[in-house]
Every structure is written in structure tokens, then in C-alpha cells.
C-alpha positions in Angstrom: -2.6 20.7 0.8 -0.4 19.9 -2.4 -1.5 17.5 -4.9 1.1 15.1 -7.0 0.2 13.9 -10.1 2.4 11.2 -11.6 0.6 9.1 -14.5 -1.9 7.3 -13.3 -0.8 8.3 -9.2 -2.8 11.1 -7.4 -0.5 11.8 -4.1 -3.1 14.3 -1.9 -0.5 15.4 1.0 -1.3 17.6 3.8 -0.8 18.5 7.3 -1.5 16.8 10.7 -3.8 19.1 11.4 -5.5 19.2 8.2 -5.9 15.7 8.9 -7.5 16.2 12.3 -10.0 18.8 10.7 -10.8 15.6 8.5 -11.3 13.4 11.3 -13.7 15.7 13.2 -15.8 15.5 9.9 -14.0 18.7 8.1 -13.8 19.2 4.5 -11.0 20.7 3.5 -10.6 22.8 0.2 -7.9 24.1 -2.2 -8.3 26.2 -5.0 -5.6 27.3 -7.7 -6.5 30.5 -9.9 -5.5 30.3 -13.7 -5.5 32.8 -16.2 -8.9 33.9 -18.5 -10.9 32.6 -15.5 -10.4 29.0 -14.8 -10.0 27.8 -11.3 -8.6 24.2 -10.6 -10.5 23.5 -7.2 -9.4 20.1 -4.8 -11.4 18.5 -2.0 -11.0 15.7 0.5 -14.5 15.1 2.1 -14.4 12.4 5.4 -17.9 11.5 4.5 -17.0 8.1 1.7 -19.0 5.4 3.3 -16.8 2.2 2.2 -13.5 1.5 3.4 -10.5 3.1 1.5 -10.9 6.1 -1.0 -12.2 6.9 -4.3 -12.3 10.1 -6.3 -15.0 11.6 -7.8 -15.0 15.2 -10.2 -18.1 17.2 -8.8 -19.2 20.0 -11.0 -15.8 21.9 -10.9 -14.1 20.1 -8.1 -11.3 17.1 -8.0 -12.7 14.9 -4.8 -11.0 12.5 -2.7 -13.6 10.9 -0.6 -11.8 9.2 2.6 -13.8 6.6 4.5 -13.5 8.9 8.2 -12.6 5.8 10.2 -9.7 5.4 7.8 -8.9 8.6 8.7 -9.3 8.4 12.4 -6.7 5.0 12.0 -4.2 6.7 10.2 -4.3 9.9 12.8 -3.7 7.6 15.4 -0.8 6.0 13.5 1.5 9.2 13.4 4.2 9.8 12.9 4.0 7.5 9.7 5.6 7.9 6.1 3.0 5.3 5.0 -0.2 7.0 3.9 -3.8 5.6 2.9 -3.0 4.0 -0.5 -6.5 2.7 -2.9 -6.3 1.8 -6.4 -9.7 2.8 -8.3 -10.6 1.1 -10.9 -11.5 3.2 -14.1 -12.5 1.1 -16.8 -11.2 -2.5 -18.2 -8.0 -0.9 -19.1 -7.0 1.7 -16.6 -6.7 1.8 -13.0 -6.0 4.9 -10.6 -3.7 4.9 -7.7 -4.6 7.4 -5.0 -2.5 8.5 -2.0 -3.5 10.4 1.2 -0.4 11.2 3.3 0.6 13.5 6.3 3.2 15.5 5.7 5.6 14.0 8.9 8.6 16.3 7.9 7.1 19.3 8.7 5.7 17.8 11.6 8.9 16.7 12.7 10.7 19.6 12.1 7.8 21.9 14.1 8.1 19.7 16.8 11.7 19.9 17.0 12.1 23.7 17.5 9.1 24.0 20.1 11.7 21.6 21.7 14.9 23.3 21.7 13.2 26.9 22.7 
């Protein structure tokens, strides 16, 4: 998993089969160690009951909730540089744009050598 932030742009990326693990109803997790004990700890949780995305910060954790039939679509979409795109809105002023994609280069490129052996 590898997290992009770009001003006001989360960009979660992560593998097809991290994806699949989401789709079967799979949390996946990610924690970065710092130094004097802090830990910076990501989630994506299938289990967001609207349509889209949204993140929430639980206790120590940065969330993206992904609606799992969203999920489900976009699995059945790959190979696909598109991801799931949401823009939440934080207050009057500010809005967040958040990014779930697959990472299809990988992918490709995985795919490409169990071909040639």
C-alpha cells in the first residue's frame, strides 16, 4: 500500500490483490514506525455503506472507508489507470480529494514475465 499526499489529494494505491482482499471483505493495514515512539498507521475498510469513499481518523488510524460494491466494480474493471475518485467535503471552505487506485504497472509487468517463461 503507498499513500500520496498532495495538498488537499490523498492517492491510497495498492495492489490487485490487495484489492481482492478488499472485495472479499478484508481490511487491509499499513503502519510506518517513527522515532521517540510514534507510529503513522493507514487503513482501507470495505465496510462504508454509501456509495464512494470518505475518510475518517480512528483513534490512531488514517481510514479510507470504500463502499465494497465500489470495490467489487472497479476489480472487475482491470486493467484500469482510472481509480475510485470522491471529493469529501470538510467544512465551508475546504474540500478533500481522495483516490483509490490499483497499481496496473506492476500488474502488467508480473504478468508479462509469467508470460515469456
Amino acid at each position: 500500500m503507498n499513500l500520496r499526499i498532495n495538498g488537499q489529494e490523498l492517492r491510497f494505491r495498492i495492489s490487485k490483490a490487495q484489492l481482492e482482499l478488499l472485495c472479499k471483505g478484508n481490511d487491509l493495514e499499513q503502519s510506518t514506525f517513527l522515532p521517540v515512539g510514534q507510529v503513522i498507521k493507514i487503513c482501507i475498510t470495505p465496510k462504508y455503506k454509501k456509495r464512494g469513499m470518505s475518510l475518517s481518523n480512528i483513534s490512531d488510524c488514517i481510514m479510507l472507508c470504500v463502499n465494497k460494491e465500489d470495490a467489487n466494480i472497479f476489480l472487475k474493471s482491470l486493467p484500469n489507470r482510472q481509480g475510485l475518485e470522491t471529493v469529501q467535503k470538510i467544512d465551508n471552505d475546504n474540500y478533500l480529494k481522495l483516490v483509490l487506485e490499483v497499481d496496473v504497472r506492476t500488474q502488467w509487468r508480473k504478468n508479462s514475465l509469467e508470460i515469456k517463461r
